[in-house]
C-alpha positions as CSV (number, residue, x, y, z in Angstrom):
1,X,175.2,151.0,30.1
2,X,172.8,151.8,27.7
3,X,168.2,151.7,28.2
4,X,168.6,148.5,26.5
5,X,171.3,146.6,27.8
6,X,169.5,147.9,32.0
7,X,165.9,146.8,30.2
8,X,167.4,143.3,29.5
9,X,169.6,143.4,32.9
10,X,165.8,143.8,35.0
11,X,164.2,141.2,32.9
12,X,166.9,138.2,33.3
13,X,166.9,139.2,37.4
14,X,162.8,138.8,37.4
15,X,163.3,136.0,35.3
16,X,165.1,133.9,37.9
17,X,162.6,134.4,40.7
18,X,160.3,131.4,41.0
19,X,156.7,132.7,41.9
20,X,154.8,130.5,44.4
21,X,151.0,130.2,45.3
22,X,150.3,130.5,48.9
23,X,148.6,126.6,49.2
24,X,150.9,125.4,46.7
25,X,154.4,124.2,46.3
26,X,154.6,123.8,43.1
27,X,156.4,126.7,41.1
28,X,156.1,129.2,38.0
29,X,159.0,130.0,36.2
30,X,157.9,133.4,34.5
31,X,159.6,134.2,31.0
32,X,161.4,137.5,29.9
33,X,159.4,137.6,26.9
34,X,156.2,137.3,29.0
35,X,157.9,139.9,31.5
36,X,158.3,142.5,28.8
37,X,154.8,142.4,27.5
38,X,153.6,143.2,30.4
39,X,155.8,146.3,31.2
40,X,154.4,149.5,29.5
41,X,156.3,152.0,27.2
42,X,159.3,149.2,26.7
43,X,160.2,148.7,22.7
44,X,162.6,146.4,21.2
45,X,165.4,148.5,20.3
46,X,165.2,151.9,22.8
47,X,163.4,153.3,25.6
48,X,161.7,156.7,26.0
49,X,163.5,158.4,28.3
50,X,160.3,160.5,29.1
51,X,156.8,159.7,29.3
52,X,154.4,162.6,28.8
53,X,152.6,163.2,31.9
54,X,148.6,163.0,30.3
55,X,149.3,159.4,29.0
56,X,149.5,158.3,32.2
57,X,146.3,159.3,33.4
58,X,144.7,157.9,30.1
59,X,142.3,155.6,31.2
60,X,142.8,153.0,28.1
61,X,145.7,152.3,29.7
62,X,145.8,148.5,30.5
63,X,147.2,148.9,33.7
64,X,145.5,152.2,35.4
65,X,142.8,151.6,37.3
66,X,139.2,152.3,36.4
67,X,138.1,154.6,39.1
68,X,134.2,154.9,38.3
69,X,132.4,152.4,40.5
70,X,131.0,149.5,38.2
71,X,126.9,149.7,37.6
72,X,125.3,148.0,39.8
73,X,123.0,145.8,37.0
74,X,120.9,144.1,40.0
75,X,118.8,147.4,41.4
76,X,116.0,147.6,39.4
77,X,116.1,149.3,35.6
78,X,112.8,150.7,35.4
79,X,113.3,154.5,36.0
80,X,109.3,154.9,35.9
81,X,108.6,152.5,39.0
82,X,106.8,155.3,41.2
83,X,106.9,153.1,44.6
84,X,111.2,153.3,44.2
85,X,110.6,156.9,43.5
86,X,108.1,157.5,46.3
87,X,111.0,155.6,48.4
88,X,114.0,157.5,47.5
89,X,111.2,161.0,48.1
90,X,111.2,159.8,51.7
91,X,114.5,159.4,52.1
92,X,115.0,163.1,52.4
93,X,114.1,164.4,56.1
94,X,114.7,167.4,58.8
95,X,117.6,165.4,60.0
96,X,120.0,164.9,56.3
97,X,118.5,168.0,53.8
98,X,118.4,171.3,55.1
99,X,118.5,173.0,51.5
100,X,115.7,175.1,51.8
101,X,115.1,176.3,47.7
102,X,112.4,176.4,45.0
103,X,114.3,174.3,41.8
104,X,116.8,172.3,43.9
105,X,114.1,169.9,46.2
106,X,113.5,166.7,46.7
107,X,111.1,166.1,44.4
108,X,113.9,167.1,41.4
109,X,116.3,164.9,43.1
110,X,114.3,162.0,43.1
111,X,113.0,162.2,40.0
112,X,117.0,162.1,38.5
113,X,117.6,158.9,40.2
114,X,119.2,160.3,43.6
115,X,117.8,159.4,47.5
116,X,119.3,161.6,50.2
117,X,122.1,159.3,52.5
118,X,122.6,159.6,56.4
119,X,125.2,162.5,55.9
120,X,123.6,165.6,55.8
121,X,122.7,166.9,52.2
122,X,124.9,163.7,50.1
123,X,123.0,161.6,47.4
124,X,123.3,158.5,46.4
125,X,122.4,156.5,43.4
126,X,121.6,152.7,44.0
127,X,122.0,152.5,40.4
128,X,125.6,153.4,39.6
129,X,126.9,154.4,43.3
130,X,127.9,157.8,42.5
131,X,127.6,160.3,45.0
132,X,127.0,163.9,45.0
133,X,127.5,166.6,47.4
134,X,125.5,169.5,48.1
135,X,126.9,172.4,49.4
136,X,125.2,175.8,49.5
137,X,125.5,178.6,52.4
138,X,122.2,179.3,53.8
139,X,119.3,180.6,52.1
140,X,118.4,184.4,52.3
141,X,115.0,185.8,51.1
142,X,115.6,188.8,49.0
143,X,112.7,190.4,50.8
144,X,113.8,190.3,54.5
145,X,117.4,191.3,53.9
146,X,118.9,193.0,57.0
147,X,121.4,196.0,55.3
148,X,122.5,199.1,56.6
149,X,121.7,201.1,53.7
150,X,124.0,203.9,55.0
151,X,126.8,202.1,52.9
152,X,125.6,201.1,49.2
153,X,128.3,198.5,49.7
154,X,126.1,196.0,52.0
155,X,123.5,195.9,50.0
156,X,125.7,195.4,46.7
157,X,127.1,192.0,48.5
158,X,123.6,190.8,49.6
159,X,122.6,191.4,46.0
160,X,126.1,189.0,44.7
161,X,125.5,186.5,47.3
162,X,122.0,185.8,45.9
163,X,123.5,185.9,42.0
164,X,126.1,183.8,43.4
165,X,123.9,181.6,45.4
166,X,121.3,181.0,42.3
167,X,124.5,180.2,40.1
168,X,125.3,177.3,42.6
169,X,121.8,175.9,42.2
170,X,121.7,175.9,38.8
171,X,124.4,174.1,38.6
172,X,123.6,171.5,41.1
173,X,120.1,171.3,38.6
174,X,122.5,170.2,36.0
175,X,124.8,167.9,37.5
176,X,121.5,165.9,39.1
177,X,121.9,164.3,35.2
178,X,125.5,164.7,34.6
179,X,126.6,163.4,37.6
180,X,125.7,159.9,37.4
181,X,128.3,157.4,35.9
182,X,128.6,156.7,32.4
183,X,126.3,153.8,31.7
184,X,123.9,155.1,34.3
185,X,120.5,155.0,32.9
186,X,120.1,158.0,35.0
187,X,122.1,159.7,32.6
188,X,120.8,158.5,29.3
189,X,120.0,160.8,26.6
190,X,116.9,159.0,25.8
191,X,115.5,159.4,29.2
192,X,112.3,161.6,29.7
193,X,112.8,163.0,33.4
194,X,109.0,164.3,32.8
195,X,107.5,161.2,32.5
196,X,109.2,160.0,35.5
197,X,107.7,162.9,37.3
198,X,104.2,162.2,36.1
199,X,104.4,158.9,38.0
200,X,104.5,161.0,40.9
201,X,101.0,162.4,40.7
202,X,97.3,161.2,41.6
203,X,95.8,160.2,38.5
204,X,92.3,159.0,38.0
205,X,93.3,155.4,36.9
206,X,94.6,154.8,39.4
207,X,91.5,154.4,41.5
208,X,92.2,151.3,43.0
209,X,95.5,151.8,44.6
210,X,93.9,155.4,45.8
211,X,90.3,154.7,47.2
212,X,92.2,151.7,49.2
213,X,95.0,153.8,50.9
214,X,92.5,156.1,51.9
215,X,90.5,153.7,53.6
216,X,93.1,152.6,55.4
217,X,94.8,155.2,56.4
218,X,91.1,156.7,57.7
219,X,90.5,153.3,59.4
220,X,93.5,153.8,61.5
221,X,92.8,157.6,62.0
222,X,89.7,156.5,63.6
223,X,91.2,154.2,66.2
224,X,93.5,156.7,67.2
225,X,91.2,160.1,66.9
226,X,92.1,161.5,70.6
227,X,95.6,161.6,69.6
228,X,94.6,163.3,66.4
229,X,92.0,166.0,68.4
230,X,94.8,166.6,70.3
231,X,95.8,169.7,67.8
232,X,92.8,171.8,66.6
233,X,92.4,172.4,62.6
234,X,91.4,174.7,59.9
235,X,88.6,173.9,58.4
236,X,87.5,176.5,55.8
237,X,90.3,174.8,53.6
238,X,87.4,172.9,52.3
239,X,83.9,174.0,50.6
240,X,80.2,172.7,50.8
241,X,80.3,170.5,48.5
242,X,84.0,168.7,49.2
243,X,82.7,168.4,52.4
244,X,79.1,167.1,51.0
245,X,81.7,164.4,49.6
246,X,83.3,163.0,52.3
247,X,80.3,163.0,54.5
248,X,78.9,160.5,51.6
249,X,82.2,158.6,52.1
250,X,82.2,158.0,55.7
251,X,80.1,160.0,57.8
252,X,82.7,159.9,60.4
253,X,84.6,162.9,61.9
254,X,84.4,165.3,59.3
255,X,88.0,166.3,60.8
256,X,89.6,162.7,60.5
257,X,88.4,162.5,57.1
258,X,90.0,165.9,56.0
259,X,93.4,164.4,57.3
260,X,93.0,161.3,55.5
261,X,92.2,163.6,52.1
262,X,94.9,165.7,52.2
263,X,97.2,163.1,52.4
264,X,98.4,162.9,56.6
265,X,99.0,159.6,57.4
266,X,99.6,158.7,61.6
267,X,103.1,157.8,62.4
268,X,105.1,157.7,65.3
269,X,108.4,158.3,66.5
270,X,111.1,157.9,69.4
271,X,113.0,161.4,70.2
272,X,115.2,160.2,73.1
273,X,113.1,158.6,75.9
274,X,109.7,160.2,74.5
275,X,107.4,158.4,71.6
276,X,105.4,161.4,70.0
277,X,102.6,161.2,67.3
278,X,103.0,162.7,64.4
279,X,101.0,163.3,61.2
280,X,103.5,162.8,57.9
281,X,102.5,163.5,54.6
282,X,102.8,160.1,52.1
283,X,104.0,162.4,48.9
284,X,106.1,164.6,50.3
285,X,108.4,165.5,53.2
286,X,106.2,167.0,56.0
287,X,105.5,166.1,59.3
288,X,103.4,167.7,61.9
289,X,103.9,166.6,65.8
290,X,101.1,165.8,67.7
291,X,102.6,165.3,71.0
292,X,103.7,162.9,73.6
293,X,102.1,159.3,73.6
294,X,101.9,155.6,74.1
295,X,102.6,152.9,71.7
296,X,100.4,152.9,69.2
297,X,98.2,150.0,67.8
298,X,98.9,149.5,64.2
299,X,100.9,152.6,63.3
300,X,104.4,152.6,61.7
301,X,107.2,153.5,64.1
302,X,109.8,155.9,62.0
303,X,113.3,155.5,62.8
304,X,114.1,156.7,66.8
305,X,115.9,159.8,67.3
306,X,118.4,160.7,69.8
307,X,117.3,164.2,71.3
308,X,114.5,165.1,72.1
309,X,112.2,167.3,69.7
310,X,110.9,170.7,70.7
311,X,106.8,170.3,70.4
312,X,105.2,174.0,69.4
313,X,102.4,174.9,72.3
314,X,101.2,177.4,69.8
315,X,97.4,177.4,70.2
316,X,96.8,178.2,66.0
317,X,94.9,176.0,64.2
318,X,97.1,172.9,61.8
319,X,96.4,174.3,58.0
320,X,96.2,170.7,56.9
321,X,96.6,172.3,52.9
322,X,99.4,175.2,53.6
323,X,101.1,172.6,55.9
324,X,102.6,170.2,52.4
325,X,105.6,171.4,50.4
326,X,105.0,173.5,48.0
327,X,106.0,170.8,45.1
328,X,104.0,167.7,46.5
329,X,101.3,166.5,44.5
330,X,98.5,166.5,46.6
331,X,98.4,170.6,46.2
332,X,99.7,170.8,42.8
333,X,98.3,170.6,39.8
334,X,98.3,167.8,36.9
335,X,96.3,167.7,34.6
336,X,93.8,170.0,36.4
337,X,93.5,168.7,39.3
338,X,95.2,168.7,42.5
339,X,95.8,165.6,44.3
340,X,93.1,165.9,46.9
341,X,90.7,166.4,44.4
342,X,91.7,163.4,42.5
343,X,90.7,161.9,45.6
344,X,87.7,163.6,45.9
345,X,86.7,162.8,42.6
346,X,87.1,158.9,43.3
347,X,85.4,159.3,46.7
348,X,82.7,160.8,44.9
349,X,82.0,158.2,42.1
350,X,82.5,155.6,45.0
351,X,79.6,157.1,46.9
352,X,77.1,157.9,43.6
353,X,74.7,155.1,42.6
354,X,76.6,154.8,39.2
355,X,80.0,153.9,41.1
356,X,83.0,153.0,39.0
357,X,81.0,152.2,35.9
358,X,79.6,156.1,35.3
359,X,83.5,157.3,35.4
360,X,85.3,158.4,32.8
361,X,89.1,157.6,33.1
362,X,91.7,159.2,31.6
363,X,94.2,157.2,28.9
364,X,97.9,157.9,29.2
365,X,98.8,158.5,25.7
366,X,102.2,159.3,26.8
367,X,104.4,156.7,25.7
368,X,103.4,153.4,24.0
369,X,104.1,149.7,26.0
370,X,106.5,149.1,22.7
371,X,108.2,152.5,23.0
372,X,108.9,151.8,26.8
373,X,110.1,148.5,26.5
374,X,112.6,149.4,23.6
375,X,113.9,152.0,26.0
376,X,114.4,150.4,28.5
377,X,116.1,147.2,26.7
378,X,118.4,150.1,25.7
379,X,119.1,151.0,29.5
380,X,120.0,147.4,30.6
């Protein structure tokens, strides 16, 4: 029997099977004409007797499967939302990222659209639901390598895992935009990753939003100063005349006010049957651990831990600067000035007789309301 005379053989047998809904008795006679259309690669007069392997895996094939996850259109579009970014930032902690690197932080994460999930060193995008992996062996500082210079070999393979090593990271730094889905706005030519990261940073116009965390933040620093005294601090990190400032400001501790500037916020936490305090920076990843406590008043309990956590009894003074990431904003630069003296410098007009009305705000020239809102239209 020939591939056409089997072809037609199948096609009368399906034809005669009567199809039936579950809650239904009535039943659907299906056609061998309506049969055939729907069975790939089968012609009229002959079939192939081989189908090339890649044409299977063509996605425009009606009946494979699209494997990418569909975009989720609900989360919100707007790439340059910096509360969403602040929030995926502070999805990354001690307990799921332990890539310790320069290029390949957080901060460069977030700003490409990914937030760090439960398992240990996996983004996510909320946007498109791809996921991406990192895996890198542990970092090694090329100045405290450990060889035994008797054999050139050892230090030949310290010197290829670090090429190695940076290769890895380089190529993680490129698929942080290629990795995303197609149709990802993430992934959009036409997307300026740098003026996503400028809504990270303090900026001078936004003085409101500032001069009120601070306040608050100070307010609840003050109802809980014996838990913050319980750590002693460095404070040479500021001069005269910042501390001339804050002394204007609030004349309070002149230590609960250096917290408040640089950006240490009073949180605490469960680790097993203990609730310690614990100082977390709002911009970036850092904590600092106070010690044991009771429930406090007011204060944002971060998610509980199982084991306990080992508190340092080192007797050195907290470096409330040196303490931050490198990359956070309140110790970087943009357009020159850090992010404690952006507060500073609002503190400051606060606190002069001229206020608000003497100070001379900065205008983003960066990109135009039009310009945004054509791009992203074109996102959507």
């Amino acid at each position: 029997m020939d591939d056409t005379a089997t072809t037609s053989a199948i096609l009368d047998i399906l034809s005669s099977i009567c199809l039936s809904s579950g809650h239904s008795n009535v039943k659907k006679h299906v056609s061998p004409s309506s049969l055939r259309s729907h069975l790939p690669h089968v012609l009229p007069q002959s079939t192939p007797k081989s189908v090339n392997k890649r044409k299977l895996s063509n996605s425009s094939d009606p009946l494979m499967l699209n494997k990418s996850p569909k975009v989720n259109r609900r989360v919100t579009t707007d790439p340059f939302n910096k509360n969403t970014l602040d929030e995926r930032i502070n999805s990354f902690n001690i307990l799921n990222w332990s890539i310790e690197d320069d290029k390949l932080n957080p901060l460069e994460c977030a700003v490409n659209g990914w937030q760090c999930h439960k398992r240990k060193n996996e983004l996510h995008c909320h946007y498109c639901n791809a996921v991406l992996l990192i895996r890198l062996n542990e970092h090694k500082d090329k100045n405290k390598i450990v060889t035994n210079f008797l054999f050139v070999e050892d230090e030949e393979a310290e010197e290829q895992f670090l090429k190695v090593r940076e290769q890895l990271i380089s190529s993680y730094l490129r698929r942080l935009r290629t990795d995303h889905y197609p149709g990802c706005m993430w992934r959009n030519s036409n997307l300026d990753i740098g003026l996503v990261r400028k809504q990270y940073h303090l900026k001078i116009s936004d003085m409101n939003e500032i001069l009120e965390q601070y306040q608050d933040n100070l307010d609840n620093l003050i109802d809980h100063q014996d838990i913050i005294m319980l750590k002693s601090y460095t404070t040479d990190i500021v001069n005269k005349s910042q501390i001339e400032i804050l002394q204007a400001y609030n004349s309070t501790n002149l230590i609960l006010s250096m917290v408040a500037l640089f950006g240490w916020e009073l949180k605490q936490q469960k680790f097993g049957s203990k609730n310690l305090a614990l100082l977390k920076c709002h911009k970036c990843t850092r904590r600092i651990l106070l010690g044991e406590s009771k429930n406090l008043d007011h204060t944002e309990p971060l998610k509980s831990v199982s084991y306990p956590a080992e508190i340092s009894k080192e007797d050195s003074d907290i470096n409330l600067l040196a303490e931050h990431e490198h990359w956070c904003c309140m110790v970087t630069e943009f357009n020159n000035l850090k992010g404690y003296e952006v507060v500073l410098t609002i503190l400051q007009s606060v606190s002069s007789s001229d206020g608000y009305e003497g100070m001379e705000v900065e205008q983003d020239h960066s990109y135009t309301f039009d310009s945004t809102m054509a791009l992203l239209r074109e996102f959507s």
